[in-house]
N, C-alpha and C positions, 0 to 999 in steps of 0.2 A: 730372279735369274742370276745364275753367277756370273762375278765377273772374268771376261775372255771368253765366256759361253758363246757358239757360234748365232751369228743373228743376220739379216740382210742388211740391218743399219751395219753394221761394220766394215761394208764393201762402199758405202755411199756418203763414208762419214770425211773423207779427204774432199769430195766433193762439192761439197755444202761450201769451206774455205773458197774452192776455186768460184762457185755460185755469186759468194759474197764478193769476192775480190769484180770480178766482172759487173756487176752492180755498183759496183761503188764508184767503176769508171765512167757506166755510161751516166749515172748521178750526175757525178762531175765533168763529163763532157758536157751537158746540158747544164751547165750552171747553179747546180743544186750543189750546197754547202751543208757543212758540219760543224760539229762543235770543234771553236779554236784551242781547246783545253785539251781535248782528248787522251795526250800525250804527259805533256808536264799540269794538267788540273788539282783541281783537288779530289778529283774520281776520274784522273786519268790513269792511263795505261802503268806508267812510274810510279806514282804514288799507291795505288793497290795491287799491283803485280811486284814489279820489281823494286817498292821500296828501296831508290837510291835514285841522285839525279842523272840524268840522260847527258852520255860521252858524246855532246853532239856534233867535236870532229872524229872521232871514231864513226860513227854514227852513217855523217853525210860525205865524209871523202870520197871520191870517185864515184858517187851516185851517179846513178845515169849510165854512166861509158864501163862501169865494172859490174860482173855477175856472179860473186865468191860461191853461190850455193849452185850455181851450173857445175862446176867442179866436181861436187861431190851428189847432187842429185840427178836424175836425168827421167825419160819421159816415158812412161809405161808403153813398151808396142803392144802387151798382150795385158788381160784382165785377168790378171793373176797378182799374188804378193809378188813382190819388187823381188826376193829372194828363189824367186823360180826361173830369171832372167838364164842365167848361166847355162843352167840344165836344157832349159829351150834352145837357149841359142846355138850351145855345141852340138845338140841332136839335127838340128835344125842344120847346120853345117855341114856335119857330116853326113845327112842325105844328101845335102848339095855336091859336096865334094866327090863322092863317091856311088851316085848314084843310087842312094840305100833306096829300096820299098820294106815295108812293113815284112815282109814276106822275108825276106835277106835277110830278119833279125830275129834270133834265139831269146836272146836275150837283154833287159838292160842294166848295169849295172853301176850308180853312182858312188865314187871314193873321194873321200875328203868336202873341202867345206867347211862354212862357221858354224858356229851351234845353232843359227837361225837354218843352216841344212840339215842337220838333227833333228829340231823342231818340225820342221815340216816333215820330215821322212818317219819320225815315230811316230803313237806305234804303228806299224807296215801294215797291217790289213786294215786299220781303217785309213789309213792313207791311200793305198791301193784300190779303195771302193769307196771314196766319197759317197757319201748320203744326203749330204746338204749340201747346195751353190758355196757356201762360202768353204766350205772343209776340202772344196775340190781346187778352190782358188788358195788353199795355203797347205797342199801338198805336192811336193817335188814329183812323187812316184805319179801320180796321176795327169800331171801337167804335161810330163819328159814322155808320157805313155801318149796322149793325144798330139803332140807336135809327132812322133816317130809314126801314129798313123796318116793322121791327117796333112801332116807339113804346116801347123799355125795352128794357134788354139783362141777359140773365139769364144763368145759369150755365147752363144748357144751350147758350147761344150759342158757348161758348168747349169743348165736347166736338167730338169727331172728328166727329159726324154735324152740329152748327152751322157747325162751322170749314169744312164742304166745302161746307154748304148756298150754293147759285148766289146765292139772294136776298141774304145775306151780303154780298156783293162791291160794293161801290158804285162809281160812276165816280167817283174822287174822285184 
């Protein structure tokens, strides 16, 4: 298989991390330890990753009370690439604001964007008709098309019976 080829692990692979992190807590709520090495060992984390020693006040300042990656990450509402947020949410708005139905709209048409909107958006007709769950969740045209019908796009949108549904398909 090449790589980037689409697969279902790819949609479940952030997941497995969040899996582990929650394990590890209730572990450790219950009294279950780990190796003290982990970190700075001789088959720790430093020493075979990041070969250098650990900036442990960079590191441990404001642990606890500060959250630098809330800044810059934030929480999937929909089960889609993080890069289709935009497009949902403006569609998504502008039915709110203005009462849109699917009917009221000709057309849709997305301008501008990073090349992660490029990416998703070419090439257009396989974008436009996803074939597989995961091709449906990392295209813009198909995602912006299910929010303008439906108002939210859910994981049933991106199953074999959503990915064929006609209403799906947007002029866009």
């Amino acid at each position: 298989m090449a790589v980037g080829a689409s697969t279902d692990l790819r949609s479940m692979q952030a997941g497995f991390s969040g899996q582990g992190a929650v394990l590890a807590a209730e572990l450790a709520a219950r009294g279950i330890t780990g190796s003290k090495e982990v970190i700075e060992g001789r088959y720790g984390l430093y020493k075979t990753y990041v070969r250098n020693q650990p900036d442990w006040p960079a590191l441990t300042q404001d642990l606890g009370t500060r959250f630098p990656l809330l800044r810059e990450h934030g929480f999937k509402v929909w089960p889609a690439c993080g890069y289709t947020r935009a497009t949902n949410t403006a569609t998504l708005e502008l039915r709110r604001q203005h009462g849109l139905k699917p009917e009221d709209v000709e057309t849709i048409t997305v301008i501008g964007g990073t090349g992660a909107t490029r990416l998703l958006s070419e090439p257009i007709e396989l974008k436009r008709r996803p074939r597989l769950s995961i091709d449906g969740k990392y295209s813009i045209p198909f995602t912006t098309a299910v929010m303008m019908v439906r108002g939210n796009v859910s994981l049933r949108d991106y199953t074999e019976e959503g990915l064929r549904d006609p209403a799906n398909h947007w002029r866009m």
